[in-house]
C-alpha positions in Angstrom: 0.0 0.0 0.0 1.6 3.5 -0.9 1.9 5.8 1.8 0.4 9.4 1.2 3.3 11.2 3.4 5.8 10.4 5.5 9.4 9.9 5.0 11.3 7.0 3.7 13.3 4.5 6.4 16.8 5.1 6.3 19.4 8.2 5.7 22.4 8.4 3.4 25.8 9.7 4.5 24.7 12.9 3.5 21.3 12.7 5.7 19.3 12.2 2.0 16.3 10.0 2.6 16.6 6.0 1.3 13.4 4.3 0.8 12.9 0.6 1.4 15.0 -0.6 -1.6 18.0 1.7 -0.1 17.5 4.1 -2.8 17.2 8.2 -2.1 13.9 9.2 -1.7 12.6 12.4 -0.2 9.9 13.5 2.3 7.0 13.5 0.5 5.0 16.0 2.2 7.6 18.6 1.5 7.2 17.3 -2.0 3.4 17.9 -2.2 3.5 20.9 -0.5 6.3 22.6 -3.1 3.6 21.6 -5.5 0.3 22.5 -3.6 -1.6 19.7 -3.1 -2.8 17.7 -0.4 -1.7 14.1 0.2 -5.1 12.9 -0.9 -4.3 14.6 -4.3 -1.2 12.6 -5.5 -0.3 13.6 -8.8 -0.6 10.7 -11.6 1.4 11.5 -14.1 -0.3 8.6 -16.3 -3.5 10.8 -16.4 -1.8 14.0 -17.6 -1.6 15.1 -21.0 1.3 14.8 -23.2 2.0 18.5 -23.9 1.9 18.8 -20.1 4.3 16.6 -19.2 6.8 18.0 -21.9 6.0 21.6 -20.0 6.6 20.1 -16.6 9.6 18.5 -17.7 11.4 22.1 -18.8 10.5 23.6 -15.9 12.3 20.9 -13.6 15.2 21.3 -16.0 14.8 25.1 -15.6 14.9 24.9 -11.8 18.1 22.1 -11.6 19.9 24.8 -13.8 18.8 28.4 -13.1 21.1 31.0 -14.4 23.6 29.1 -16.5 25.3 31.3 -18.8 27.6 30.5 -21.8 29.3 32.5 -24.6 31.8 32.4 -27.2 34.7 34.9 -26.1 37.0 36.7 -28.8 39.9 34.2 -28.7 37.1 31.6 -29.4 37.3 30.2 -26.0 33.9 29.2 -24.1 33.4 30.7 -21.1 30.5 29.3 -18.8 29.1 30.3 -15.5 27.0 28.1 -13.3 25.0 31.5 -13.1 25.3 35.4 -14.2 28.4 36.7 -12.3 28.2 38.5 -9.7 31.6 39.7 -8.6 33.6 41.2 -11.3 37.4 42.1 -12.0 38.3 44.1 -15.1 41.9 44.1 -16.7 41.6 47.4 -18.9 39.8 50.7 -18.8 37.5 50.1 -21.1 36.6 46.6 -20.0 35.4 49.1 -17.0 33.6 51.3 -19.2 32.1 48.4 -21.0 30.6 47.1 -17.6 29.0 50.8 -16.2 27.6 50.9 -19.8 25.7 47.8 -19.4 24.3 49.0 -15.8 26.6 46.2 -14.1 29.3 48.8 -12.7 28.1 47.8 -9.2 29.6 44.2 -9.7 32.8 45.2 -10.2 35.1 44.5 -6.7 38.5 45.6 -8.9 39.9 47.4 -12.2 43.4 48.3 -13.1 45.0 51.5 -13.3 43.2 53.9 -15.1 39.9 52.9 -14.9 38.7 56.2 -14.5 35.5 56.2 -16.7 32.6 56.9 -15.8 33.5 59.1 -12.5 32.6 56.0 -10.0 35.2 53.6 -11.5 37.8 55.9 -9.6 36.3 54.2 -6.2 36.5 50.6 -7.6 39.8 48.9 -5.5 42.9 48.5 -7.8 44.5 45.1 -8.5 47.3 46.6 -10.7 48.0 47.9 -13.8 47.2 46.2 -17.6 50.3 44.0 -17.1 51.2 43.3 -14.0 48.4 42.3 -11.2 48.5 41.8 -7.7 47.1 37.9 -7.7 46.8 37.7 -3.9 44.7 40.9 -4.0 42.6 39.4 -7.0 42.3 36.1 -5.1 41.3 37.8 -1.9 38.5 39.3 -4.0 37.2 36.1 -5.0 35.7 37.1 -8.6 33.6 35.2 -10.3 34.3 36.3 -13.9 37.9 37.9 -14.6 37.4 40.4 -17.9 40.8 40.6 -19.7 42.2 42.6 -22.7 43.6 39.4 -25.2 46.4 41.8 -26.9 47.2 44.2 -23.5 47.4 42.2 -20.5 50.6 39.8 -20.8 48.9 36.3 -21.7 51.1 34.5 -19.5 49.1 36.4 -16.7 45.5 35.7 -17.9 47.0 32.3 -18.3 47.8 31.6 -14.6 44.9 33.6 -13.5 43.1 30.5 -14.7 45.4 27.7 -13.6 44.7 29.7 -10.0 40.9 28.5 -10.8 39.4 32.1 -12.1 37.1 32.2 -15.1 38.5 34.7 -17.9 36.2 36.3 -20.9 39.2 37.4 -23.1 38.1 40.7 -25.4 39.8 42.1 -28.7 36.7 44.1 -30.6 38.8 45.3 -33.8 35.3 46.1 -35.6 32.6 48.5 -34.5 30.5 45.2 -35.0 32.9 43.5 -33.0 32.8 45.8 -30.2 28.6 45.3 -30.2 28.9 41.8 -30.0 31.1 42.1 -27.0 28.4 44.5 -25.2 25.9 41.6 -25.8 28.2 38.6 -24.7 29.6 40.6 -21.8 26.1 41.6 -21.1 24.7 38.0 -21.1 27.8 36.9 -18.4 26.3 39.1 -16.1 22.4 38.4 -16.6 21.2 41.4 -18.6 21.4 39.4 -22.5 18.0 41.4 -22.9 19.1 45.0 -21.9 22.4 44.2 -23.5 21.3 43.1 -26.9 19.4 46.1 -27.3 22.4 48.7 -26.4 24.1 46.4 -29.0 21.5 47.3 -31.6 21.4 50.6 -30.5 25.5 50.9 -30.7 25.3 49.5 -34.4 23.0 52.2 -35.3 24.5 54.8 -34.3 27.8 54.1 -35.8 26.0 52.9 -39.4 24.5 56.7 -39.1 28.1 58.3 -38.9 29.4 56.0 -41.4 26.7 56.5 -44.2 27.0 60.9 -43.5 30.4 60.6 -43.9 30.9 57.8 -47.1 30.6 59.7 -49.8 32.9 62.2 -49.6 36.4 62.9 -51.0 38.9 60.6 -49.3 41.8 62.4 -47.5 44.9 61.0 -46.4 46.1 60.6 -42.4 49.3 60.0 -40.5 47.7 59.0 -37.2 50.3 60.1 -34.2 49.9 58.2 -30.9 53.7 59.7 -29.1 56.3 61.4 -30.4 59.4 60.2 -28.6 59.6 57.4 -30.2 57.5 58.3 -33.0 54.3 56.0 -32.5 51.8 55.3 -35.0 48.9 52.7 -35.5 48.4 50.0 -38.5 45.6 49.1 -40.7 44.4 46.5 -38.3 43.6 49.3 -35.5 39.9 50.4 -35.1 41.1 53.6 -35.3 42.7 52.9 -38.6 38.9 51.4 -39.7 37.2 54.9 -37.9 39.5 57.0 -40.1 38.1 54.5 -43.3 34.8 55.4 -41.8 35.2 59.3 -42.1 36.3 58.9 -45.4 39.9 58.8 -45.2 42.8 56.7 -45.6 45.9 55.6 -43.0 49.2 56.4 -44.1 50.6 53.6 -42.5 48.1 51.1 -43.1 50.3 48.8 -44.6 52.7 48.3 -41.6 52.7 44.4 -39.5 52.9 45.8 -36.7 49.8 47.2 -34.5 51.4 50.2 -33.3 54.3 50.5 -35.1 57.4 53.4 -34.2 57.9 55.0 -37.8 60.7 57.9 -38.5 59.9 61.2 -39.3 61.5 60.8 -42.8 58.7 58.2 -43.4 56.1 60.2 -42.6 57.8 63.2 -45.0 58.1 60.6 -47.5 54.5 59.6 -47.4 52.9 62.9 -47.4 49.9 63.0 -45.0 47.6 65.9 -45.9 46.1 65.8 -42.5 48.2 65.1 -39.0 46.0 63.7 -36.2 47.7 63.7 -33.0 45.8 61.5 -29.6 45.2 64.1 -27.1 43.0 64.9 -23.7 40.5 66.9 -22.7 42.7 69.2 -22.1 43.9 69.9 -25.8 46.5 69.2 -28.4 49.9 68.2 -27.1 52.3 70.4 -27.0 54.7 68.2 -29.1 51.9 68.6 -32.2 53.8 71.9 -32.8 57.3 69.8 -33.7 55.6 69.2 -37.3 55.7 73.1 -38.2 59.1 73.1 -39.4 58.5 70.9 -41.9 56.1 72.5 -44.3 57.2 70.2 -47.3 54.7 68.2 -45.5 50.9 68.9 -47.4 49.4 68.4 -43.7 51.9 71.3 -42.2 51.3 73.5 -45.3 47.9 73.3 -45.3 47.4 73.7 -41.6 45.8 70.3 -41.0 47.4 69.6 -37.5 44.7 68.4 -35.5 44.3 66.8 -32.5 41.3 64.0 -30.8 40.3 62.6 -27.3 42.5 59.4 -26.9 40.8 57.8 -24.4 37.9 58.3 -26.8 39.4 56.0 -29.9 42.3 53.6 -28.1 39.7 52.7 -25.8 37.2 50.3 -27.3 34.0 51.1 -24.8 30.6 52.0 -26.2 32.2 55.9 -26.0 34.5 55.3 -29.2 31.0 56.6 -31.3 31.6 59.7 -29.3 35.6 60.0 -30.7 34.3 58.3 -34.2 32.2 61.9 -34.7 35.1 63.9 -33.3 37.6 62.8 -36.1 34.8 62.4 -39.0 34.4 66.5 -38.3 38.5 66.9 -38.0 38.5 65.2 -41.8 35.7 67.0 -43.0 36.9 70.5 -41.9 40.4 70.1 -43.2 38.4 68.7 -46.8 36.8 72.3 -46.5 39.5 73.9 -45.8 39.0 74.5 -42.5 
């Protein structure tokens, strides 16, 4: 005779219920109760509809596994959380950035060096700089999803960050797509896919808007200037190089392997830019733009076109490079005019 409650004879070593046959049972008034009904209204499942079954079925499933979360990170790599993450360490500034954009700034227990964007990433606790972290502070934190920069922190790093038992989402967005798709998946690591995938949408707008204003018009060519001691520039391969493409105009140095490559100022004769972008501040042009006025066999110097942008708005890739994407598309256009 089956009994209507009670609990099965017999405990495991973990205190779970075994019924006669020494099998794990559970107490099955707590069962009936979860579900609402009385003993007297034992649920046969024999009775019950197909399509009612297969419901009841995903819901179970739904509750063993709540908040799973999986995605595809820029190296390729899989990274999976048994739920959306919930203590946060970023390895870059704009990793940070990327995070207060998606409304998850309050998860983050530690950021590098310079994660100073928006104005409460400055109180955020510091585990280091972009290459070289502090991994009993990081430990000590105990984060749940480390967010690392694949071409700026030192690999080796990120590397034994996971053999210490962290999980790493690696980013490299090289595309204004690219950088949309990481809002999503970054977004989706820390339970917000649906908030996330529309600022992704919303990002890919916006920068389609710029582009298609600025496509048609005369292409213009650009030495790019990051320092001047060495002389720094940036490749083809750079999403600032693909902004500039954007706005209409071309990259100099394009051509070059190397991401960020140190170039002489005989090269930059010899190619002739005819306008000279220099990374700034807020606070203006730097003073070492001036060097270039001597050298008025340049097209750029003779013409006037040394100009300068935000940095922080184009080298870092957060949702705020739109912002620095309009800056230079104006820069081009006023030198086209003239200006």
């Amino acid at each position: 005779m089956q009994r209507a409650c009670g609990r099965s004879p017999g405990l495991t070593a973990t205190g779970q219920a075994l019924d006669a046959g020494g099998q794990p049972s559970y107490d099955n008034c707590r069962v009936l109760a979860l579900i609402g009904r009385r003993p007297a209204q034992t649920l046969r499942f024999r009775t019950l509809p197909l399509g009612l079954i297969i419901v009841l079925l995903f819901a179970w499933i739904g509750l063993a596994w709540p908040g799973q979360v999986s995605v595809v990170d820029d190296t390729g790599n899989t990274v999976s959380l048994p739920g959306p993450a919930r203590r946060v360490i970023s390895l870059a500034p704009d990793l940070t950035e990327i995070l207060f954009h998606l409304g998850g700034g309050h998860l983050l227990v530690g950021a590098v060096e310079h994660s100073d964007f928006p104005g409460a990433a400055q109180q955020v606790p510091r585990i280091g700089s972009h290459n070289r972290f502090n991994f009993e502070t990081i430990l000590r934190m105990q984060p749940d999803l480390v967010l690392a920069w694949a071409s700026g922190n030192p690999a080796e790093l990120v590397k034994r960050l996971e053999q210490l038992g962290l999980t790493v989402y690696r980013a490299e967005p090289a595309t204004l797509d690219q950088l949309a798709t990481t809002l999503a998946r970054v977004g989706t690591l820390i339970g917000r896919a649906q908030a996330s995938a529309a600022l992704a949408s919303a990002f890919r707008s916006e920068a389609a808007a710029i582009q298609q204003h600025y496509q048609q018009r005369p292409v213009l060519s650009v030495f790019y200037q990051v320092w001047h001691q060495p002389l720094i520039t940036l490749n083809g391969k750079h999403l600032v190089s693909r902004l500039l493409v954007h706005c209409g105009a071309s990259n100099v140095f394009s051509d070059l392997p190397d991401i960020a490559p140190v170039v002489s100022r005989e090269s930059v004769i010899a190619r002739n830019p005819q306008i000279i972008i220099a990374g700034g501040t807020t606070a203006g042009a730097p003073a070492w733009l001036d060097d270039w006025q001597t050298w008025d066999k340049i097209d750029a110097v003779a013409a006037g076109h040394l100009f300068s942008v935000n940095a922080d708005l184009l080298h870092r890739h957060s949702p705020r490079v739109l912002e620095g994407m309009r800056e230079l598309c104006e820069i081009i256009d006023r030198a086209r005019s003239g200006g």
